[in-house]
C-alpha positions in Angstrom: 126.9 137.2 114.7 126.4 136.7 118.6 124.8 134.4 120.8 121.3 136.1 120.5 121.1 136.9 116.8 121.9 133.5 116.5 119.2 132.1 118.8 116.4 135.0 117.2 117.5 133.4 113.4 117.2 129.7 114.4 113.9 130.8 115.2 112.4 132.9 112.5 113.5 130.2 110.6 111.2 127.7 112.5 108.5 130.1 112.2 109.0 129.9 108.4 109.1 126.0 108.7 105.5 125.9 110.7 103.8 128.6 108.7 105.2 126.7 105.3 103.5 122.9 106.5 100.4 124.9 107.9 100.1 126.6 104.4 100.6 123.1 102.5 98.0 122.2 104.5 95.7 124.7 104.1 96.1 124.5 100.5 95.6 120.5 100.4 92.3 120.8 102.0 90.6 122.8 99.4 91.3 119.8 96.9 91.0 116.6 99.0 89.6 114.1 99.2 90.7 113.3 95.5 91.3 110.6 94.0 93.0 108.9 90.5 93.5 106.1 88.5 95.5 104.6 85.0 93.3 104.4 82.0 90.1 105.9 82.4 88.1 103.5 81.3 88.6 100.9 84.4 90.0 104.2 86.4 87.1 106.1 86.3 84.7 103.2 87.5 87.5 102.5 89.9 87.1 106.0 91.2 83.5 106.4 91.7 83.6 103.1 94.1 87.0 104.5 96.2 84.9 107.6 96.7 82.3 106.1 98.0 84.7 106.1 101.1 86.4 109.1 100.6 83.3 111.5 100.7 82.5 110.1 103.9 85.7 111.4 105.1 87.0 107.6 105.1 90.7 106.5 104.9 92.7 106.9 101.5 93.8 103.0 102.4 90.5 101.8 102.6 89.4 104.1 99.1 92.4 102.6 97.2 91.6 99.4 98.4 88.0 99.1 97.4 88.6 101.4 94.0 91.1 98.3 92.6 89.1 95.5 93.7 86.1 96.8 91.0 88.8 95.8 88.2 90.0 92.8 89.9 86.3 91.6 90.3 85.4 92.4 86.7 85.9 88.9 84.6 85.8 90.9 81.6 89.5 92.6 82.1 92.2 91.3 80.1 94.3 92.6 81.9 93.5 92.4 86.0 92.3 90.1 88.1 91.5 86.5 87.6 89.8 87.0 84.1 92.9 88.3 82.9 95.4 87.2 80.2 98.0 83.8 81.1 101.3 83.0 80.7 102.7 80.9 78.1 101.4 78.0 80.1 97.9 78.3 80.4 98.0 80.2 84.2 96.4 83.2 85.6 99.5 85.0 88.0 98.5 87.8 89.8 100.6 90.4 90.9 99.3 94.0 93.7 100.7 95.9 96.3 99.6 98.8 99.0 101.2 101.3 100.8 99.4 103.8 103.5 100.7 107.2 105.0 102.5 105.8 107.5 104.8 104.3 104.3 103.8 100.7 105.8 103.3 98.7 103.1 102.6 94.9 101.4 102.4 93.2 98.2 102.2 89.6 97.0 103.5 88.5 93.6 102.8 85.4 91.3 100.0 84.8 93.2 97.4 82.1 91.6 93.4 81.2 92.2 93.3 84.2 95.0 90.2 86.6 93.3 91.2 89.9 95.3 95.1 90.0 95.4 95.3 93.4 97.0 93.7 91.8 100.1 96.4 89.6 100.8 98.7 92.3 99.7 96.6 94.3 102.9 97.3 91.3 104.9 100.5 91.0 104.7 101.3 94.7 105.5 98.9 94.3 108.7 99.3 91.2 109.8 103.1 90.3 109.1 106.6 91.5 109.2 107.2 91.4 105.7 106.6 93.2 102.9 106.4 90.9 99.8 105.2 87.6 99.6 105.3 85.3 96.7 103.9 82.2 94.5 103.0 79.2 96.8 103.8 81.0 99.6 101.8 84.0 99.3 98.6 81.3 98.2 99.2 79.8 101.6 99.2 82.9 103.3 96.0 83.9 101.6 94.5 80.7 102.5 95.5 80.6 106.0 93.7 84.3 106.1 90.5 83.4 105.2 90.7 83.6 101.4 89.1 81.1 98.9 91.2 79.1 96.5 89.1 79.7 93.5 88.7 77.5 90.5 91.2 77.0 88.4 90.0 78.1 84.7 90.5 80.9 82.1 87.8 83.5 81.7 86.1 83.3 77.7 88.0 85.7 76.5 91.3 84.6 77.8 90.8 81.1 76.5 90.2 82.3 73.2 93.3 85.1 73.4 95.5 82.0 74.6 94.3 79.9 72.0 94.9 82.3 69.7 98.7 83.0 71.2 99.5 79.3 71.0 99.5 79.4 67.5 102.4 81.4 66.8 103.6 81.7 70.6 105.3 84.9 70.4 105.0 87.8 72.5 105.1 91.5 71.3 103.5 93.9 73.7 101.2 96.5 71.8 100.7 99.9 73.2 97.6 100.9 74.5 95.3 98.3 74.1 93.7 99.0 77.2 92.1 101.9 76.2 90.0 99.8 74.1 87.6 98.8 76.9 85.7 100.4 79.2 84.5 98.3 82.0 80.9 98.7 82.3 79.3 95.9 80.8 81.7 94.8 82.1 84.9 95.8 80.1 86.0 93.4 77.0 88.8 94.3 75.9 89.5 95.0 71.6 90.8 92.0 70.3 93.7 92.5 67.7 94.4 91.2 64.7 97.1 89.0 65.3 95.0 87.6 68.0 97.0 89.0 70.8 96.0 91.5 73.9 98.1 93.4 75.5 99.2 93.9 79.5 98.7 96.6 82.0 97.5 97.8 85.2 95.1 99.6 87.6 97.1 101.8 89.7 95.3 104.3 91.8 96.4 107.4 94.3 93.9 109.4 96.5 94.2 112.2 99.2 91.8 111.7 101.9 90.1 114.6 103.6 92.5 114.3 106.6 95.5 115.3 103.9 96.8 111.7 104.0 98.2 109.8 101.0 97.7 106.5 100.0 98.1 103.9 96.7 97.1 100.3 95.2 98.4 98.9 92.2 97.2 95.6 90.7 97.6 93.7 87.7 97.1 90.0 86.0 100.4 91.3 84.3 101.8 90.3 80.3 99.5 88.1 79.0 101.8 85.1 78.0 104.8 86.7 80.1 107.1 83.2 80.7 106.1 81.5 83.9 107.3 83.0 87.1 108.0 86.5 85.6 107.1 89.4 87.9 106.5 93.5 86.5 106.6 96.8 88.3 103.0 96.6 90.1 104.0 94.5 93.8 107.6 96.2 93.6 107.3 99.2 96.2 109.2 102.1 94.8 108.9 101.0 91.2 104.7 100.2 90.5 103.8 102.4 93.6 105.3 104.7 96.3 103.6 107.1 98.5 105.7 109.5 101.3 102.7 111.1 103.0 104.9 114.5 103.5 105.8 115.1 99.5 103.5 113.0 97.7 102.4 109.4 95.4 103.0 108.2 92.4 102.1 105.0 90.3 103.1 103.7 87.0 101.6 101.4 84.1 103.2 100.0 81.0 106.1 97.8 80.6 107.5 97.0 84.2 110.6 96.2 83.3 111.7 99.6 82.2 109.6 101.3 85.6 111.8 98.6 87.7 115.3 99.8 85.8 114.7 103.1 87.2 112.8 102.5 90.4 110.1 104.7 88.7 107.4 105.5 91.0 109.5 106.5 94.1 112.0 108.4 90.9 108.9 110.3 90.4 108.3 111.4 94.0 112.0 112.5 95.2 111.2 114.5 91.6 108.1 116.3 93.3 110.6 116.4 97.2 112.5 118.8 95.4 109.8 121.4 93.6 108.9 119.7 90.6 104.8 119.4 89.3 103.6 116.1 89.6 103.5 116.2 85.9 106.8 117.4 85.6 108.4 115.4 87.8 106.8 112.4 85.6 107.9 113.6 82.7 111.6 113.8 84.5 111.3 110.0 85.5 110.1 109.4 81.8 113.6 111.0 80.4 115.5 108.7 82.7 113.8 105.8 81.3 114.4 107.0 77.7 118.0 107.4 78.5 118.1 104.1 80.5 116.2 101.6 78.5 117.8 99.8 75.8 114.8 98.9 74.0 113.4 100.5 71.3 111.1 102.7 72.8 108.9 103.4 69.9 107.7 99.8 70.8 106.5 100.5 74.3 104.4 102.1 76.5 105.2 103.6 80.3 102.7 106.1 81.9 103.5 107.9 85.8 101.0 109.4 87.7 101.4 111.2 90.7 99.6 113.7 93.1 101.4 116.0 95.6 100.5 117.0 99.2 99.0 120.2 97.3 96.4 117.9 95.8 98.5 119.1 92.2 98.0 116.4 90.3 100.1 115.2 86.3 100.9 112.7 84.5 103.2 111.8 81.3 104.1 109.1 79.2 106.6 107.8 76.7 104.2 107.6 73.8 100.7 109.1 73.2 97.5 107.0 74.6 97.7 107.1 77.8 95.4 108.7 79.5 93.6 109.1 83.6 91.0 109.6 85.8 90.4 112.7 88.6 87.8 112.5 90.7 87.2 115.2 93.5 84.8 117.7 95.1 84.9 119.8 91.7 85.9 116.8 89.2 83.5 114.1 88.3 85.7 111.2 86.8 87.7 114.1 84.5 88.9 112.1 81.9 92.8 113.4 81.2 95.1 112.7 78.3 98.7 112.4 79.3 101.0 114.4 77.9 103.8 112.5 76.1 107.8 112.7 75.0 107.3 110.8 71.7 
């Protein structure tokens, strides 16, 4: 091959390159904005409020932002925000993280009396080097930003979950449990019959209509977790992970198995080399399942990711879980995961 045929290949083939990301484009922008969430019964309120930005072609950060802070602001969640579940000793920790298009990102983790954790997790990606903040430290960061310390007390139904808890103080996660609430009224969470509620997450992922990605993921974590322990949602790459030129993901269930595996950014190098979202989260789910040395008929883990496309999947490990879509053409679609087990 000479000189020229050389220089005429080199660019066809950046011809093919341009015409490919123009395509992705075009194809994104019959789809976006769009918008989803874990567990459609917080998700799907989530949702409506993050669109409230997104139809007014707002910023995917600024959507995912707002869309968490409904669950973190409803007292009536077991499971996020300050009315959530404690840890064996009596404490509310909270645990959230962001991440943008640009991949900057922040999260803060054992964080306690601070009502909207994924506002100091904002903070810190805006206003600091870092990326993670913890415990005290994160508190005083919070607090040096503007944010109230807030009292220190368990919600109603926390107190009486915790009471409950103390008199047997064992943990054993149950699968699910969040699907027993919807968040309305707002949300109260089924109470089992061992007394005990479970743990999860809000995790949401939205295309804005300039084709950019972002995420949030926020949690009040295992109710009764031991004091000091930390899950998947503040961990970039594990609860969250968004690369603005393939795609985001987010994961709920039991952390330490998504942390193992590094699920959320497993989930989209999965979708950088041609898997469906929802294949590419079923793919991360098989690597837990032959990872994990617990007995996963006991647990729960859930991905969710959308691709540049706007495609959109999920899976679990076992059945329940199940998300919100909203978009020009989906109202708050309620979708059941698809599931290994």
């Amino acid at each position: 091959m000479n000189r020229r045929e050389v220089i005429k290949m080199l660019g066809l083939s950046g011809a093919f390159m341009a015409t490919r990301k123009l395509s992705l484009a075009s194809v994104a922008s019959k789809d976006n904005p769009i918008v989803l969430s874990t567990w459609y019964g917080q998700g799907s309120v989530a949702n409506s409020k993050a669109w409230e930005t997104l139809e007014q072609k707002g910023a995917a950060v600024d959507a995912v932002e707002q869309g968490v802070m409904i669950s973190e602001n409803d007292w009536g969640n077991c499971c996020v925000g300050l009315g959530g579940n404690p840890d064996r000793d009596g404490k509310v920790t909270l645990d959230s993280c962001i991440m943008n298009h640009k991949s900057e990102c922040g999260s803060v983790a054992f964080l306690e009396r601070i009502k909207n954790p994924i506002q100091v997790a904002r903070a810190v990606m805006e206003k600091t080097p870092h990326v993670l903040m913890v415990g005290t430290g994160a508190q005083q960061f919070a607090l040096e930003h503007g944010f109230k310390l807030e009292e220190d007390k368990l919600s109603n139904h926390a107190q009486e979950a915790y009471t409950n808890w103390l008199k047997k103080s064992e943990y054993k996660p149950i699968m699910n449990i969040e699907k027993g609430g919807v968040i309305h009224q707002p949300m109260v969470p089924k109470k089992l019959e061992n007394g005990k509620w479970n743990h999860d997450t809000i995790g949401m992922i939205a295309m804005d209509a300039q084709g950019n990605l972002s995420g949030a993921c926020t949690t009040s974590g295992m109710g009764f977790k031991m004091r000091g322990r930390v899950g998947d949602s503040p961990i970039i790459g594990a609860g969250l992970y968004v690369d603005n030129e393939v795609g985001a993901a987010t994961a709920t269930g039991q952390g330490e198995e998504v942390i193992r595996v590094s699920g959320s950014f497993l989930v989209v190098e999965f979708m950088r080399q041609g898997y469906s979202p929802e294949m590419a989260c079923r793919k991360a789910v098989e690597r837990i399942i032959k990872k994990t040395p617990n007995n996963i008929n006991e647990m729960q883990v859930g991905f969710l990711a959308l691709n540049k496309k706007g495609e959109y999947g999920g899976y679990a490990l076992n059945k329940g879980f199940d998300f919100a879509v909203k978009s020009n053409r989906l109202d708050n679609k309620k979708v059941d995961a698809k599931h290994i087990k």
